[in-house]
MARBA-3410 file (N, C-alpha, C, O; in Angstrom, 1 decimal):
69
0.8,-1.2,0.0,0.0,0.0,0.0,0.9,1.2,0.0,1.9,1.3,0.7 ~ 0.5,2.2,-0.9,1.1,3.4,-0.6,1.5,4.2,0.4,0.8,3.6,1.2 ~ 2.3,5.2,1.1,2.3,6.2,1.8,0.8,7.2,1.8,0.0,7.3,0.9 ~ 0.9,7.8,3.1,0.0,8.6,3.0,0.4,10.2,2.1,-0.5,10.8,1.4 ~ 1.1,10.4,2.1,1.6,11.2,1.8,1.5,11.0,-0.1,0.9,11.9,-0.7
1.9,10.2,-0.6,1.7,10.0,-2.0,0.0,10.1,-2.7,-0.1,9.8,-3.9 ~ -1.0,10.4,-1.9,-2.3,10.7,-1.8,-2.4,11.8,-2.0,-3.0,12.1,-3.0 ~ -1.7,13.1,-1.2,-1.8,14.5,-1.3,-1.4,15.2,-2.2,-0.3,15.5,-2.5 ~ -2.7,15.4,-2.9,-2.5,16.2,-4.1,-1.6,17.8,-3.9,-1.5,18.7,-3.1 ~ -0.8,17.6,-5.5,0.4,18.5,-5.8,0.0,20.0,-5.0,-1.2,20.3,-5.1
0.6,20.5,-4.5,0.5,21.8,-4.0,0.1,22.2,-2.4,0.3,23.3,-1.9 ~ -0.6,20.7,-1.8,-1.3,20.7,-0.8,-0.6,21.2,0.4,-0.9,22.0,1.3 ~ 0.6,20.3,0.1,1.7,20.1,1.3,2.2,21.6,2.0,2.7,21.9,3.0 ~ 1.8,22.5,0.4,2.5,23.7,1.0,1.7,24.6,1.3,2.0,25.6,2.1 ~ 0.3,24.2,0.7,-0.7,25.4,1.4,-0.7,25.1,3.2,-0.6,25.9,4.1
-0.8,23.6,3.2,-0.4,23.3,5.1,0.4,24.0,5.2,0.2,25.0,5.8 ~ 1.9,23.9,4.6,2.7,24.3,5.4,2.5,26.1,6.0,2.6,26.6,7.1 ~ 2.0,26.7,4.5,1.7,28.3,4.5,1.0,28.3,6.1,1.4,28.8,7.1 ~ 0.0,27.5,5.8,-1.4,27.9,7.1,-0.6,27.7,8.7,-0.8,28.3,9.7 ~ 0.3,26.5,8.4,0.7,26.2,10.1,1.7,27.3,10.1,1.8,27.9,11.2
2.2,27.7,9.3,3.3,29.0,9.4,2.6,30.4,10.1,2.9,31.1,11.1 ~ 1.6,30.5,9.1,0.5,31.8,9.6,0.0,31.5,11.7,0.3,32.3,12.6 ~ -0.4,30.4,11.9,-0.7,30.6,12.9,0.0,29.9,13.9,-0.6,29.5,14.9 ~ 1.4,29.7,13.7,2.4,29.4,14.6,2.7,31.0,14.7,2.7,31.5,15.8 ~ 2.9,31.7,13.6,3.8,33.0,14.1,2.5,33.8,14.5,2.7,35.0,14.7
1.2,33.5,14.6,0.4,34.6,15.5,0.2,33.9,16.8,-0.3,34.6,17.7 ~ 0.6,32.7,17.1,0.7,32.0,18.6,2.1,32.8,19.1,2.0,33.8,19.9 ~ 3.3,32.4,18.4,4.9,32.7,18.9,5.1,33.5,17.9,5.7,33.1,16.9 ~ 4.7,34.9,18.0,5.4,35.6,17.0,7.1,35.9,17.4,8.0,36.3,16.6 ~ 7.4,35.8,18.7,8.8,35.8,19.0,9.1,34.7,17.7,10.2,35.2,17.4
9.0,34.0,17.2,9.6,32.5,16.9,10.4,33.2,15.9,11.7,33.2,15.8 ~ 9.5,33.8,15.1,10.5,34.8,13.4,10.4,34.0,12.6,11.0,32.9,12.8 ~ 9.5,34.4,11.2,9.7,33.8,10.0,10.4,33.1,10.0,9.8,32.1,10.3 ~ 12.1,32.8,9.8,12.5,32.3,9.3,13.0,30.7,10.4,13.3,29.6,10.0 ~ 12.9,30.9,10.9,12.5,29.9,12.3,11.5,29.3,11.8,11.8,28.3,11.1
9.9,29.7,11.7,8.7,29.0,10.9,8.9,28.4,10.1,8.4,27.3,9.9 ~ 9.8,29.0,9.4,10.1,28.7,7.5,10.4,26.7,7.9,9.6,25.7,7.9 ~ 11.4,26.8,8.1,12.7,25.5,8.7,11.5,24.3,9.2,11.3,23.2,8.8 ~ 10.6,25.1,10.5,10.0,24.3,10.9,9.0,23.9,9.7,9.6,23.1,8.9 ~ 8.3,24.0,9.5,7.7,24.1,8.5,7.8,22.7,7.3,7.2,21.6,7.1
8.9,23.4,6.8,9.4,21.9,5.8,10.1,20.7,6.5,10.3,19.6,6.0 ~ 10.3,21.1,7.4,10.5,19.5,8.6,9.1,18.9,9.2,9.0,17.8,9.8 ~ 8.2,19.8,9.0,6.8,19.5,9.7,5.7,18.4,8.6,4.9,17.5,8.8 ~ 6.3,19.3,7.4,4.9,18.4,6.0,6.2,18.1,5.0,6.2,18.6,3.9 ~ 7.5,17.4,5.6,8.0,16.7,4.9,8.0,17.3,3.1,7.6,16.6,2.1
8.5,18.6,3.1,8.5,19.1,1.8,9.8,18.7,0.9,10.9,18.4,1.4 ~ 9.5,18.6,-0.5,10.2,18.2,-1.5,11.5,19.7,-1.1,11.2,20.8,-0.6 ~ 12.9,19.1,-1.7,13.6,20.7,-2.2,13.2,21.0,-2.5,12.9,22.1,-1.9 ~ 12.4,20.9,-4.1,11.7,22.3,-4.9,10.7,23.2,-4.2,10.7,24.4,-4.2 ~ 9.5,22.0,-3.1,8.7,22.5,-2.5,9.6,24.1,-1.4,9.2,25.2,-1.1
10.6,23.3,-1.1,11.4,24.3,-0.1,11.9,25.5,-0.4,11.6,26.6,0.2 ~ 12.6,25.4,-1.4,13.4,26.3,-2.4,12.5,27.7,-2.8,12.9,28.8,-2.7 ~ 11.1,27.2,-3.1,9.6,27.9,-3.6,9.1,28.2,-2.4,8.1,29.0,-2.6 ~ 9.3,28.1,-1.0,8.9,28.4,-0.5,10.3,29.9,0.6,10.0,30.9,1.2 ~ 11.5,29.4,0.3,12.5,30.1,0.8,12.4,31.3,-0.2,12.2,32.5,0.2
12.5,30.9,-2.0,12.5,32.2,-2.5,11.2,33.3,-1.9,11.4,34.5,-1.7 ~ 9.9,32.5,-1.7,8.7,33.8,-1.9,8.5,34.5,-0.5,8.1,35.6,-0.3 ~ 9.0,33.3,1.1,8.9,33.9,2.1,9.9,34.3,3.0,9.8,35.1,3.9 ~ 11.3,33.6,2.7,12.3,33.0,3.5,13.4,35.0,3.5,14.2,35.4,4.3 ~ 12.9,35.6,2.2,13.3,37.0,2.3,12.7,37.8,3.0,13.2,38.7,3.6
11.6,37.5,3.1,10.7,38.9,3.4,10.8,38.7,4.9,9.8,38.3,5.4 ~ 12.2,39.0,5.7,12.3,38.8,7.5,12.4,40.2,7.4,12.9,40.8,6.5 ~ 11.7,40.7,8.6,11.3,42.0,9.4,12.7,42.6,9.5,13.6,41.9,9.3 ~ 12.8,44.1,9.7,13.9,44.3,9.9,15.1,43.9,11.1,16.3,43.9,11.1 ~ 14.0,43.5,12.3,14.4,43.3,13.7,15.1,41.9,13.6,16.0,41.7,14.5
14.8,41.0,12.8,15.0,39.7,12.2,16.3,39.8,11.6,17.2,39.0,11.8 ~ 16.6,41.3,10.8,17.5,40.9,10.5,18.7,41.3,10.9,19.8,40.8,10.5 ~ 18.7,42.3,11.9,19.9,42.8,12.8,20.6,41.8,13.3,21.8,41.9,13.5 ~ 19.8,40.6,13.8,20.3,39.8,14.7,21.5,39.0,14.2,22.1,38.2,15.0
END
């Protein structure tokens, strides 16, 4: 029998991942984007591509305070 995972249709994995990212950083917004980001593709087991697509469109856009550090 297949994986569960080989059921979820193309794109899914990452709209989860978008949504658990959204409301992890309004629980822990201490946590910071790019903290979310990491957790995230370790959370719904994302492809590189899926990662990469997800580093290029969010993994930039960290706050300024994010980025001093």
């Amino acid at each position: 029998m297949g994986r569960a995972e080989d059921l979820i249709p193309a794109g899914e994995r990452i709209r989860r991942a978008l949504q658990w990212m959204s409301e992890s950083l309004q629980l822990s917004p201490e946590k910071g984007r790019r903290q979310a980001l990491q957790e995230a593709e370790l959370r719904f087991d994302l492809s590189p591509a899926e990662c990469r697509f997800l580093d290029e469109r969010f993994g930039e856009c960290i706050d300024d305070s994010e980025a001093d550090l």
